[in-house]
C-alpha positions as CSV (number, residue, x, y, z in Angstrom):
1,X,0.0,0.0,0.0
2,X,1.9,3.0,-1.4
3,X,0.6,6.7,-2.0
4,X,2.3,6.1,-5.3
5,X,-0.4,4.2,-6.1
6,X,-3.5,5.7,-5.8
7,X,-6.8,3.3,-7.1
8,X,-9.1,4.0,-10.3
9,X,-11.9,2.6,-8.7
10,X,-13.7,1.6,-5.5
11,X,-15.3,-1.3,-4.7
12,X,-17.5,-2.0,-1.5
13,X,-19.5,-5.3,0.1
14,X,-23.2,-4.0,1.1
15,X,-24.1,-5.8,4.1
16,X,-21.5,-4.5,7.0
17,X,-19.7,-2.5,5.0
18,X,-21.8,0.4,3.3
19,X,-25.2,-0.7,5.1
20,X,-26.2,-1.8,8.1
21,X,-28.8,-4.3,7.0
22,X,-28.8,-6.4,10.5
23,X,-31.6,-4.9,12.5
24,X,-33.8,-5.6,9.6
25,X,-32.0,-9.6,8.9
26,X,-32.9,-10.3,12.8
27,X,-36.1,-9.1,12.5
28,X,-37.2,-11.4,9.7
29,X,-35.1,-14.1,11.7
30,X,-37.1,-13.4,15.2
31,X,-40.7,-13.1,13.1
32,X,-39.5,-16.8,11.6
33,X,-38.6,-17.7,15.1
34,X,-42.3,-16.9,16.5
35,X,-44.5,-18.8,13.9
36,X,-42.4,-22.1,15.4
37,X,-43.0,-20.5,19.3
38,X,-39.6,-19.8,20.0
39,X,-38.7,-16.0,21.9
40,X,-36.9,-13.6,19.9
41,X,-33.3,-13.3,19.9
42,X,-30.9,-9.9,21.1
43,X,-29.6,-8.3,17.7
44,X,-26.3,-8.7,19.4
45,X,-26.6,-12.4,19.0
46,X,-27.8,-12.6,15.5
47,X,-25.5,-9.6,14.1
48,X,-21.9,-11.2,13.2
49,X,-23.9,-13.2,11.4
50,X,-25.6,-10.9,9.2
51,X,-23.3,-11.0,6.2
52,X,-23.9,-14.9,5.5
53,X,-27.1,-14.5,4.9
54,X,-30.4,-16.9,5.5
55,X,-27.8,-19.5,6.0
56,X,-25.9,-17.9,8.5
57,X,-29.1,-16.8,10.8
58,X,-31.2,-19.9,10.3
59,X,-28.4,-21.7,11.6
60,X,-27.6,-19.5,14.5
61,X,-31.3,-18.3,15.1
62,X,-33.0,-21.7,14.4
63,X,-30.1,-24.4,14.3
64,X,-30.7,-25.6,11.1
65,X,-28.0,-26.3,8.2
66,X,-28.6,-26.5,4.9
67,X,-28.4,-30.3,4.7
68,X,-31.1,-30.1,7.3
69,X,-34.6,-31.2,5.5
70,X,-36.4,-28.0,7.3
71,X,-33.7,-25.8,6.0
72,X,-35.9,-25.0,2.6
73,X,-39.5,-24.3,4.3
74,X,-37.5,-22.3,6.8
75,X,-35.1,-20.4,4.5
76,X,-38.0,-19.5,2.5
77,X,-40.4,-18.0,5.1
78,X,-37.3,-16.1,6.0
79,X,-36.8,-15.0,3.0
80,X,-40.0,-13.4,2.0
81,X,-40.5,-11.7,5.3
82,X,-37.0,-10.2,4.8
83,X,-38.4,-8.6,1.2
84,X,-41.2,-7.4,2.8
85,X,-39.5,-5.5,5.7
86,X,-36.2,-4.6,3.1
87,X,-35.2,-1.1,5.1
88,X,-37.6,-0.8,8.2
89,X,-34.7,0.0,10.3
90,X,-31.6,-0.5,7.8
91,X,-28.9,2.6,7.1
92,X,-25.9,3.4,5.6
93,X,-23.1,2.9,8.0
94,X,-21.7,6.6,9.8
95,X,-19.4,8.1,7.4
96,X,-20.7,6.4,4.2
97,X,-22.2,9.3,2.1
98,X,-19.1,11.4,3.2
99,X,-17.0,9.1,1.5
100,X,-18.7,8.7,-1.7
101,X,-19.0,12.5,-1.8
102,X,-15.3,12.6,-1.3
103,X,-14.9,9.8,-4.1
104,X,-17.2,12.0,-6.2
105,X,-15.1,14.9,-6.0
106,X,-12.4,12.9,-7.3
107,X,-14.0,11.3,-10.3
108,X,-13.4,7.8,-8.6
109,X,-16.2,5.2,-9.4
110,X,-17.7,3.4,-6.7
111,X,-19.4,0.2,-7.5
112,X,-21.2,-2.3,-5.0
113,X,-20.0,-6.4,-5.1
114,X,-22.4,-8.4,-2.6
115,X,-23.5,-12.0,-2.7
116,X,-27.1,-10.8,-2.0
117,X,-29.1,-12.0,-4.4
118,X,-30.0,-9.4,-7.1
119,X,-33.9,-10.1,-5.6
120,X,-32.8,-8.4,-2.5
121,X,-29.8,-6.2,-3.4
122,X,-31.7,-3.9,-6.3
123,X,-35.0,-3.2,-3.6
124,X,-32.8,-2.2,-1.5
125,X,-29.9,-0.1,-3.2
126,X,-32.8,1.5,-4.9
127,X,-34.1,2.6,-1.5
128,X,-30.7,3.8,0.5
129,X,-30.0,7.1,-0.1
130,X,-26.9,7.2,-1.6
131,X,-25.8,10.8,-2.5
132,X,-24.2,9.8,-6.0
133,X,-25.4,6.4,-6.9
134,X,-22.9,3.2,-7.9
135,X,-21.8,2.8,-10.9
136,X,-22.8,-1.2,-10.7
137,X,-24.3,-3.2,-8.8
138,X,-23.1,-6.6,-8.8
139,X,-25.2,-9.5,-7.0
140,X,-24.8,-12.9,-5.8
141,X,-26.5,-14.0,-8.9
142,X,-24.6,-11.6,-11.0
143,X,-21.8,-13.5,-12.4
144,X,-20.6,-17.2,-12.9
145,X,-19.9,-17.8,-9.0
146,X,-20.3,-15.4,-6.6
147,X,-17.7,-14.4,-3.8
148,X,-15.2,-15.8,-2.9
149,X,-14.3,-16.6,-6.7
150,X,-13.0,-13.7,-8.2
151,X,-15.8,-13.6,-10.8
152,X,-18.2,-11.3,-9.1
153,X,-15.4,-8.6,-8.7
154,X,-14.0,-9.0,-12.3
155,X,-17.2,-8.0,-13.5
156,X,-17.7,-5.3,-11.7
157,X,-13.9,-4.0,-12.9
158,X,-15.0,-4.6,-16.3
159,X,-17.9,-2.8,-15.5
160,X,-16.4,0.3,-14.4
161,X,-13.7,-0.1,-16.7
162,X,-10.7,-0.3,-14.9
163,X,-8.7,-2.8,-14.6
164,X,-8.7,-5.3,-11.4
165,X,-5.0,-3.9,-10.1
166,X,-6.4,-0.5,-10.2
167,X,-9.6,-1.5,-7.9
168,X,-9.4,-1.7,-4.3
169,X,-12.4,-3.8,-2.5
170,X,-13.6,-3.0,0.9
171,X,-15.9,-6.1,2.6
172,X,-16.3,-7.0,6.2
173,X,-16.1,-10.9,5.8
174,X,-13.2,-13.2,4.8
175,X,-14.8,-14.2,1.9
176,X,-14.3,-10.6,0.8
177,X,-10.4,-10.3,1.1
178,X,-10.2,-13.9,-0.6
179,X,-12.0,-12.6,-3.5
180,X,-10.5,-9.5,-3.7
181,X,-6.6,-11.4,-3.8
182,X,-8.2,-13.6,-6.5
183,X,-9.4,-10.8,-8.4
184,X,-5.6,-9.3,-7.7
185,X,-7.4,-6.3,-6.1
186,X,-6.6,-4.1,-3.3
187,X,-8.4,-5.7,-0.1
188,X,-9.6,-3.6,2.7
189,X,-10.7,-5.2,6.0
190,X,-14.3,-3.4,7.5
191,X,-13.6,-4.1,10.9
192,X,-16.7,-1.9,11.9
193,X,-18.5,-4.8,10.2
194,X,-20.5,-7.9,11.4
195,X,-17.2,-9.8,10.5
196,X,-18.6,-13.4,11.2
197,X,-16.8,-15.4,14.5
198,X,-13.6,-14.6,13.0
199,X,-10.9,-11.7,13.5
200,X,-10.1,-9.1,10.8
201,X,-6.7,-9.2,11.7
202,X,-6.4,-12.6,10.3
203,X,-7.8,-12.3,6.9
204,X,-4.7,-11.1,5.0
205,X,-6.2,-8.0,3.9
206,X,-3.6,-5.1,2.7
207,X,-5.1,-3.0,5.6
208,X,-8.0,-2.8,8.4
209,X,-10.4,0.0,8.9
210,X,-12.5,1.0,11.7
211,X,-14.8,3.7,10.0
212,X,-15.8,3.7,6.4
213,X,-13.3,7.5,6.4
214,X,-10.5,5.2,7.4
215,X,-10.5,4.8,3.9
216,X,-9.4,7.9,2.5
217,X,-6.3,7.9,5.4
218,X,-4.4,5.2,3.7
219,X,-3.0,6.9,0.8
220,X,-4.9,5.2,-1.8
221,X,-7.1,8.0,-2.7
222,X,-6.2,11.0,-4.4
């Protein structure tokens, strides 16, 4: 990471990273929860799990995996309930619109990567209010195989037009920074993230943030 050279283009994950999307995840998880009888669960229990998804909270907030032969019925009550209530309570982190203004000003493109299925991901990007909107969305269902293959974030480059070395890609999961190497991309831990059970630190990432501003401290950005 040298100020020598600064990136083309910016790449973020949704969920964690430019959204918090959990208050509205663990609601559609704790509504699923109360048609089977069971109490709802603290956010603080369901939220490192936020970024993986109806697999990630079913199996935390109902202890089903996928294998499991209730997973389907489950995963697809959750689902819908989810689309209904899309942004109830869901916001862009602290410090987001600041830094898309900032990357405006600098004729950077900004482009979202997320393994949310499109289904969920264009309701909801349409709804956030972004104060210059991405130049691409890319989805779960987007390209070939989503994060973390490469694929996802190669499309979005090509998208954007500029090449992968040029991008940097911020995400607050593991999955993220193994995309973005494979991608051979910049890769930004978002340690203000949900993050999963595991530690930033450990991810291999070029650098870790705390605020989505952290950003434009490590030299990257003109």
């Amino acid at each position: 990471m040298t100020p020598s050279q600064p990136v083309q283009a910016c790449l973020f994950d949704l969920d964690g990273t430019l959204a918090d999307t959990a208050p509205d995840l663990a609601a559609a998880l704790n509504h699923v929860r109360a048609q089977h009888g069971l109490e709802a669960l603290p956010l603080e229990v369901l939220r490192p799990m936020a970024s993986h998804g109806a697999r990630g909270l079913l199996a935390v907030g109902m202890q089903v995996a996928v294998d499991d032969p209730r997973y389907p019925a489950l995963k697809d009550a959750f689902l819908a309930r989810y689309l209904a209530m899309i942004r109830v309570q869901t916001i862009l982190f602290d410090g987001v619109n600041a830094l898309i203004e900032h990357l405006h000003r600098a004729a950077i493109p900004w482009g979202i990567v997320t393994n949310k299925l499109s289904t969920y991901t264009n309701p909801l990007v349409a709804q956030l209010p972004w104060p210059h909107p991405p130049g691409c969305v890319v989805s779960g269902d987007t390209a070939a195989y989503p994060k973390p293959a490469p694929d996802p974030l190669l499309y979005a480059a090509s998208q954007l037009q500029v090449a992968p070395e040029h991008c940097v890609y911020v995400g607050d999961d593991l999955r993220d920074i193994q995309s973005a190497r494979a991608a051979g991309m910049r890769a930004i831990a978002a340690a203000y993230g949900y993050c999963g059970h595991t530690e930033p630190r450990n991810w291999g990432a070029d650098a870790i943030i705390t605020h989505p501003l952290d950003l434009l401290s490590l030299d990257l950005i003109s």
